[in-house]
C-alpha positions, -999 to +999 in steps of 0.1 A: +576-078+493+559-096+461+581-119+443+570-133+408+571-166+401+574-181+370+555-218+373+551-233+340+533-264+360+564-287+359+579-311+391+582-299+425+580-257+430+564-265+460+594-262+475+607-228+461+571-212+473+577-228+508+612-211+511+598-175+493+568-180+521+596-184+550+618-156+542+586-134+546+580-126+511+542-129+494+545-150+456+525-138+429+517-156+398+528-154+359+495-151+344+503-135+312+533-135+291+531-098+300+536-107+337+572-116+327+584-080+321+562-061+349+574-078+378+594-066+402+613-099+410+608-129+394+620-167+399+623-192+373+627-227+390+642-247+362+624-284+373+622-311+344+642-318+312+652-294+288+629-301+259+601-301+281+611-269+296+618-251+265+587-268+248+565-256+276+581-220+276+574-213+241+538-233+242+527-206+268+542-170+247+570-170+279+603-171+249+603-136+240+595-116+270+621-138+289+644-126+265+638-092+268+634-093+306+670-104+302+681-080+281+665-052+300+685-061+331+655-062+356+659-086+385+661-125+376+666-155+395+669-190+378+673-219+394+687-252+383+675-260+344+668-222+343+705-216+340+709-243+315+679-226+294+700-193+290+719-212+262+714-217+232+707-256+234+717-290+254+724-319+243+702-336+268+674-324+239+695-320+203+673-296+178+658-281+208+668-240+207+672-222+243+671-189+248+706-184+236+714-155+261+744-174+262+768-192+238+772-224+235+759-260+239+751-277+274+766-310+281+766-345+294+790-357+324+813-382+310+814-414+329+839-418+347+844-429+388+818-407+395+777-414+393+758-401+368+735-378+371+755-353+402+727-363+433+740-341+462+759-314+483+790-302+463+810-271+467+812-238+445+846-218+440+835-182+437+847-163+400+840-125+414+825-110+441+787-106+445+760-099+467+745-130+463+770-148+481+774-119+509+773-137+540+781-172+527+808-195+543+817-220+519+790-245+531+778-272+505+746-269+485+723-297+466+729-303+430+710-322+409+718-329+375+729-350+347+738-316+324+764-286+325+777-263+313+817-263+303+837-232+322+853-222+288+818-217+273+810-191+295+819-153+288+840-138+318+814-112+327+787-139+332+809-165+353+802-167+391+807-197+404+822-231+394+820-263+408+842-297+404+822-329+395+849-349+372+850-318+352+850-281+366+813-266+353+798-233+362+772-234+390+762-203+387+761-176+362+755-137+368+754-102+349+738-074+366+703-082+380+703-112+362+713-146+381+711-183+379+722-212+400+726-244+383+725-254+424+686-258+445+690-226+471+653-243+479+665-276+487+701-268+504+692-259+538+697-227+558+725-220+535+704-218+509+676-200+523+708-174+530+712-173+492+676-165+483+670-139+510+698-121+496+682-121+462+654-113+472+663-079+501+687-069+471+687-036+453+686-033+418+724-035+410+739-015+379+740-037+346+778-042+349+796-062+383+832-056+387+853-082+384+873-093+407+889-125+401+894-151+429+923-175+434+907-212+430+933-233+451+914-270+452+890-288+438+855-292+454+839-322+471+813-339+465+797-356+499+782-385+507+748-386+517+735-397+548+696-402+542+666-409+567+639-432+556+602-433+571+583-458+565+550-445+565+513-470+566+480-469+586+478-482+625+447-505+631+432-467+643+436-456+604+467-427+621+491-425+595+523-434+616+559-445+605+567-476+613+596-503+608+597-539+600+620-567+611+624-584+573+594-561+565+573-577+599+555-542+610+538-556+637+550-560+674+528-581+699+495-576+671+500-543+668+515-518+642+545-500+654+541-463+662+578-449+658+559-410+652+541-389+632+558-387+599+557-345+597+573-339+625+598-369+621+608-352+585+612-318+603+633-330+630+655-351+609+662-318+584+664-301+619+696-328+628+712-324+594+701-350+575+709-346+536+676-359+522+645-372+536+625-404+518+589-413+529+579-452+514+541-453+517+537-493+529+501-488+534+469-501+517+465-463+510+484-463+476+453-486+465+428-454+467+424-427+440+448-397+444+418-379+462+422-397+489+461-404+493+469-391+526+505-392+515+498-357+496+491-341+524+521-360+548+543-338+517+526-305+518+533-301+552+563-318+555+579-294+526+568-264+547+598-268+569+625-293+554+642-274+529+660-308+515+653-330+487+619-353+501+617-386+474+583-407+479+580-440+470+545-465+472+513-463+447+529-449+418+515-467+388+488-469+366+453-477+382+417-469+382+398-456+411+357-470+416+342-446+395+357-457+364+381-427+361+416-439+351+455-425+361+486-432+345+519-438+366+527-400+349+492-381+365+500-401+401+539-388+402+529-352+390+506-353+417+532-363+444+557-334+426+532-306+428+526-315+464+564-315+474+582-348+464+616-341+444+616-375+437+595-405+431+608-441+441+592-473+421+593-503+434+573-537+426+563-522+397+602-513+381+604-555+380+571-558+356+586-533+338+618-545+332+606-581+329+590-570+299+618-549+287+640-579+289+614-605+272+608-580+241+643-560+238+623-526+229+614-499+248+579-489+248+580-455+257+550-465+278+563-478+314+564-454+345+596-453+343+602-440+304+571-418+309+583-396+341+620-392+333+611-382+299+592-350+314+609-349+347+646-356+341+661-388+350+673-380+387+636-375+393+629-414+391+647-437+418+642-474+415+638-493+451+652-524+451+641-554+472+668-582+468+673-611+485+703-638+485+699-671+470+726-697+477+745-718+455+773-743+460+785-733+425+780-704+398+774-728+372+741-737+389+726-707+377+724-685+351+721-653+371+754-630+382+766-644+414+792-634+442+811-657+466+801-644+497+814-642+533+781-656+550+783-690+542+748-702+536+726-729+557+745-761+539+778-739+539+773-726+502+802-700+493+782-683+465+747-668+464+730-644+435+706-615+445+669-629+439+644-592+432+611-594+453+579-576+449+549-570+473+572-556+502+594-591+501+566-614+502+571-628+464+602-632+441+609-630+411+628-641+378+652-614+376+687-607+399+699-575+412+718-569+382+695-574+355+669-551+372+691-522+381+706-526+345+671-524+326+659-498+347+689-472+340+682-483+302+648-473+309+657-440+326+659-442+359+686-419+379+690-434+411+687-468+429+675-475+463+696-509+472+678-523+499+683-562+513+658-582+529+687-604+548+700-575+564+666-557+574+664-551+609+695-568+617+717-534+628+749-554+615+756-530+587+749-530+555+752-557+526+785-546+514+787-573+484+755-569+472+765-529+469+798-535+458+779-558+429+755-531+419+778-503+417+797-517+393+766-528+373+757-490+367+767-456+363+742-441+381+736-430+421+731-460+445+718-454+479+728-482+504+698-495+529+692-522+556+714-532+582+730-500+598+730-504+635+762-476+640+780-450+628+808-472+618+784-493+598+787-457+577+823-453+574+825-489+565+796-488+538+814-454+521+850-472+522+841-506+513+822-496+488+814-465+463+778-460+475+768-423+471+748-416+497+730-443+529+701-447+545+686-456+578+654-455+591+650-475+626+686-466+647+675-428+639+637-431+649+650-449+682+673-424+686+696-449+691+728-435+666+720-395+664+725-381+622+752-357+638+774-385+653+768-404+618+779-369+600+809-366+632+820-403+624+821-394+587+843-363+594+869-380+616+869-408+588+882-384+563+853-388+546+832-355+526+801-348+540+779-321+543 
């Protein structure tokens, strides 16, 4: 079977020809605007903000024959943004027309409890019967999203799904052949997959569904996210290996830890259940030209077989390679999202970049930061952060936000503040935890990566008042890191604290504390999972 896709050269579709590729089915390309109303099937996978989208769209001749694709009631699977792009506008991009199949405006979450954007495995309540659900069972699928579109906007014949995220939204719409997920079937595992096979074995359906309405009893749930990090540099052969650190010390009796290959760690973590896979790229690699980043290929291959979200972090920045030639922060990411990456993690870099913000009070438009969320959407760029405490006897010894903490400090100090480091914890700097995470959500970022060089490698659990700190400094996603030793350490982290999703790299690479006794624990808990 052929299936159309319709890549307009924006973030990761990698991922959606992977899945097409696994569920036997051969892709073919939109060459021409033309190509739009002669295929047979065709995918839209919605990836990067809604100005850039619709710019793109109508840059390339693809407005109108999407439009009358619709209208003509031929097969049509959008995914994500795609759904969002069947209205007539969002207010993620005022002025900005969509296609206007639909009524209406899309809009912002409110803040509330809840993060902003939605990063994760949520429900759906089905509206009607379909045969794109046949065969599903109410598992959870990956949403990502700061945008929506309101249940009441929606006319009853298109409404298939809805989801609860503060609000109730509709996750996916449908008339006829025409359907559109505001969900990643690509990145929510073998449910997913189950989604897209049924698009894609289905016969043309008549232009008109019968409703049949279905009793919503509940609200949906959002899970937490249990996440396995890799870290991945070069042995002293020049393998690319992952690896872990004891307070970022890689090394064990002169030589590099070998913990695996970083493939076929990714594909049996997906293969355990893990919710997301992130590979940090700690080697003197990131210093090459893009050529040569072996990371690229590490993500082609690794997105062949984990159908869950994959963020990279390491080398993404500005440089120029020995000819001369030069690459902004925005070629380097692109790069990493055309070879698989769903999202980008900065590091070192986020503190220049918010040191300056702070100094001047402007935005330049310029930073890595600004740059890629503009294009990509802001729950494309997740910041890492490398703090580390700094003791006090008293708050009023320093101008930076402070806690009074439970580990008393060498000279029995009650209070310490959150010091950022750059160059893997080797160097600190001016700002604290809070000022950081705070410039970089002004800046657009979507998602912070907490990590803490005290707790690193201790197996203790995690930092609870330095996350506790942060996620009251910002709306968005944080993903606690460092310190989990158990499953508890999980439980603990997710009701101490309102982390959205945690991390681990070593306990899981030792195979010391299995994903499904994490995901087990978490169940028993009480507390949503996928």
């Amino acid at each position: 079977m052929k299936v159309t896709l319709l890549d307009y050269g924006a973030g990761n579709v990698r991922s959606i020809r992977n899945a097409i590729r696994a569920l036997g089915c051969e892709i073919v390309e939109v060459q021409h605007p033309e190509d739009i109303l002669t295929a047979d099937k065709l995918i839209f996978p919605g990836v990067g903000s809604f100005g850039s989208v619709m710019h793109t769209l109508r840059d390339r001749g693809y407005i109108e024959p999407l439009k009358r694709r619709i209208e003509e009631d031929k097969p049509f699977l959008g995914i994500c943004v795609a759904l969002q792009a069947l209205f007539e506008g969002s207010e993620e991009t005022p002025g900005v027309a969509g296609l206007g199949i639909l009524p209406g405006q899309i809009k912002k979450f409110v803040r509330s409890a809840l993060s902003v954007p939605q990063i994760g495995w949520n429900g759906i309540h089905l509206l009607k019967e379909s045969p794109s659900f046949a065969g599903y069972e109410e598992e959870k699928l990956y949403f990502v999203h700061s945008y929506h579109a309101p249940l009441d906007t929606v006319p009853e014949d298109w409404a298939l799904t809805a989801t609860d995220y503060g609000t109730r939204f509709i996750s996916a719409v449908e008339k006829g052949n025409v359907t559109a997920f505001q969900f990643h079937p690509e990145k929510s595992g073998q449910a997913g997959l189950n989604l897209l096979q049924n698009f894609l074995s289905s016969q043309k359906r008549p232009s008109q569904t019968p409703i049949v309405p279905i009793e919503i009893e509940k609200k949906t749930e959002h899970a937490k996210r249990v996440i396995a990090c890799l870290d991945v540099r070069s042995n002293d052969n020049g393998d690319l290996v992952v690896t872990k650190g004891d307070q970022y010390d890689v090394r064990q009796e002169g030589e590099v830890r070998n913990l695996g290959k970083p493939v076929d760690l990714a594909r049996r973590y997906y293969q355990e259940g893990a919710d997301e896979v992130t590979f940090l790229n700690i080697t003197g690699f990131r210093d090459f030209p893009m050529e040569d980043q072996p990371m690229i290929e590490v993500l082609q291959k690794a997105s062949e077989n984990v159908f869950v979200p994959l963020t990279i972090g390491g080398g993404i920045r500005d440089f120029t390679d020995s000819n001369g030639k030069y690459y902004s922060a925005l070629d380097v990411a692109a790069q990493y999202f055309r070879s698989g990456a769903d999202k980008i993690s900065i590091g070192s870099d986020a503190v220049a970049i918010v040191e300056e913000y702070l100094a001047t009070g402007k935005k330049s438009g310029k930073s890595s930061i600004e740059q890629i969320s503009a294009v990509y959407g802001v729950q494309a760029v997740v910041i890492s952060v490398d703090p580390r405490r700094v003791y006090v006897q008293s708050p009023d010894e320093t101008t930076h936000t402070c806690v009074k903490t439970g580990s008393l400090g060498p000279n029995g100090e009650e209070y310490c503040w959150y010091q950022c480091t750059i160059k893997g914890g080797r160097e600190g700097s001016k700002l604290d935890a809070v000022q950081l995470v705070q410039g970089c959500e002004a800046l657009g970022a979507g998602e912070i990566l907490l990590n803490c060089i005290d707790k690193d490698g201790t197996n203790d659990g995690f930092e609870l008042e330095l996350i506790s700190l942060v996620k009251k400094a910002v709306s968005i996603p944080v993903i606690a890191s460092s310190g989990a030793g158990s499953a508890r350490d999980f439980v603990e982290v997710f009701r101490e604290t309102d982390a959205d999703a945690a991390l681990a790299a070593g306990i899981f690479h030792r195979e010391e504390v299995p994903i499904s006794e994490v995901k087990t624990t978490l169940m028993q808990a009480g507390i949503s999972c996928r």
